[in-house]
C-alpha positions as CSV (number, residue, x, y, z in Angstrom):
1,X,-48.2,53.2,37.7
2,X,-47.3,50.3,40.0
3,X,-48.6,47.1,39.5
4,X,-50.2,45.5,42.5
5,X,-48.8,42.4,42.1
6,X,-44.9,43.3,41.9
7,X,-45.0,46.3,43.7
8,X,-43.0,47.9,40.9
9,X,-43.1,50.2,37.8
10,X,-42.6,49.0,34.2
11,X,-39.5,50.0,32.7
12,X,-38.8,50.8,29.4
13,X,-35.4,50.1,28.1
14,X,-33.3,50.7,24.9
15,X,-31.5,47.5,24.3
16,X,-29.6,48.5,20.8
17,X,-27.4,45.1,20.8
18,X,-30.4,43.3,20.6
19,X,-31.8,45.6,18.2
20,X,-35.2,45.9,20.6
21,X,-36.9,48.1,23.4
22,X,-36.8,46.1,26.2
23,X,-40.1,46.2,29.2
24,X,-39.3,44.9,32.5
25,X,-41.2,44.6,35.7
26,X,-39.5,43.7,38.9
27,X,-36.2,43.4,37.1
28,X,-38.3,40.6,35.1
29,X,-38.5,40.7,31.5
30,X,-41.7,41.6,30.9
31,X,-41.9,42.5,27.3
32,X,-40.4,43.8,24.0
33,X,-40.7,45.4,20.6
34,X,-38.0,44.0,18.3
35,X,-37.0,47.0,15.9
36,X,-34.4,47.4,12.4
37,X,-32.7,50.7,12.7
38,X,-31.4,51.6,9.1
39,X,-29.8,55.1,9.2
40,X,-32.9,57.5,10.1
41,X,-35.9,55.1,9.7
42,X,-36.6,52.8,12.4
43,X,-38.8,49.7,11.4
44,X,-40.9,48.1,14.4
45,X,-41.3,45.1,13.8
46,X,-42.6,42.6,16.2
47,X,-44.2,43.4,20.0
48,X,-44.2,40.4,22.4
49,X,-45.6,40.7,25.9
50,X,-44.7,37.3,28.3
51,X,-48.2,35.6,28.9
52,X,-47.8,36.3,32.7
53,X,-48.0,40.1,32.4
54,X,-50.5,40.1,29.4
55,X,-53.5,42.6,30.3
56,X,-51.7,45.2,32.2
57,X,-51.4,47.8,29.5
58,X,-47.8,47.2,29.2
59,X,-47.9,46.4,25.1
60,X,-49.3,50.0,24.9
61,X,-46.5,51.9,27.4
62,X,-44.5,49.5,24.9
63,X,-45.5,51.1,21.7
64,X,-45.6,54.6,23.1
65,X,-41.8,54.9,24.6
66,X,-40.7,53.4,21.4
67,X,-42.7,56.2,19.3
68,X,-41.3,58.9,21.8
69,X,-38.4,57.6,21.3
70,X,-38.0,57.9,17.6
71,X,-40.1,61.3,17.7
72,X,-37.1,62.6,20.2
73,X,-34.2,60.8,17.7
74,X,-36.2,62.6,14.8
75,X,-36.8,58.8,13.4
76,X,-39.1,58.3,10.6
77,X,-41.1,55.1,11.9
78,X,-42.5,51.9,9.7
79,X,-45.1,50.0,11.6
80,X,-44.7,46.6,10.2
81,X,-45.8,44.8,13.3
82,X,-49.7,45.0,13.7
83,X,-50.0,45.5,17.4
84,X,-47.9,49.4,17.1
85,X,-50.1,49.9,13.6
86,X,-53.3,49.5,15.5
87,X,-51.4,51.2,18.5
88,X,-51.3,54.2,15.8
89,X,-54.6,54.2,14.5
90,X,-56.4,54.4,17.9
91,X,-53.4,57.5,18.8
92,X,-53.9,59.6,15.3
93,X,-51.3,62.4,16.5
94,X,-48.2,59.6,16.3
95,X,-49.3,59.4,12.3
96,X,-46.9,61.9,11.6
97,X,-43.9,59.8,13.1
98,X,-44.7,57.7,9.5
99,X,-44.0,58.9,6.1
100,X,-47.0,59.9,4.4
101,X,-46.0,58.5,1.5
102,X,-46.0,55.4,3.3
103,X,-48.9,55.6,6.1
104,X,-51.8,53.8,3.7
105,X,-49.5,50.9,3.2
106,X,-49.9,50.7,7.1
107,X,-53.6,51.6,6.9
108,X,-52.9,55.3,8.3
């Protein structure tokens, strides 16, 4: 998965002091989902790609490490930013990551 025009792979970061997942490319800081962690429940709450790496797909290997990540912390996830809700509803078998009592209020 190496972009052409670093020559490098995307990496995916946890970055718990800033309370986000962190995306760089070529050591470059690339991208990030800002998150509130509140014991077991992980709210996502805002994805932000830097203009110079926007079309690449990163936004998507964005939403999906932070989703594997709370699926391997057993975290119960609330999508509040829109770009990981639509992220969800275009990769059904993440649903379960959200509460079902919740998932409607999400549009799941």
């Amino acid at each position: 998965m190496d972009s052409p025009a670093t020559g490098s792979a995307p990496v995916v970061t946890d970055n718990p002091k800033a309370s986000r997942y962190e995306l760089h490319v070529g050591g470059e800081l690339a991208g990030f989902i800002n998150y509130h962690l509140n014991g077991k429940v992980i709210s996502l709450i805002h994805t932000e790609i830097d203009s110079s790496f926007q079309g690449g797909g990163l936004a998507s290997s964005l939403a999906r490490f932070s989703l594997d990540d709370a699926r391997n912390r057993q975290l119960a996830v609330l999508p509040f930013c829109p770009y990981v809700q639509s992220w969800l509803k275009k990769h059904p078998d993440y649903a379960d990551l959200v509460p079902a009592d919740r998932r409607a209020e999400f549009g799941l």
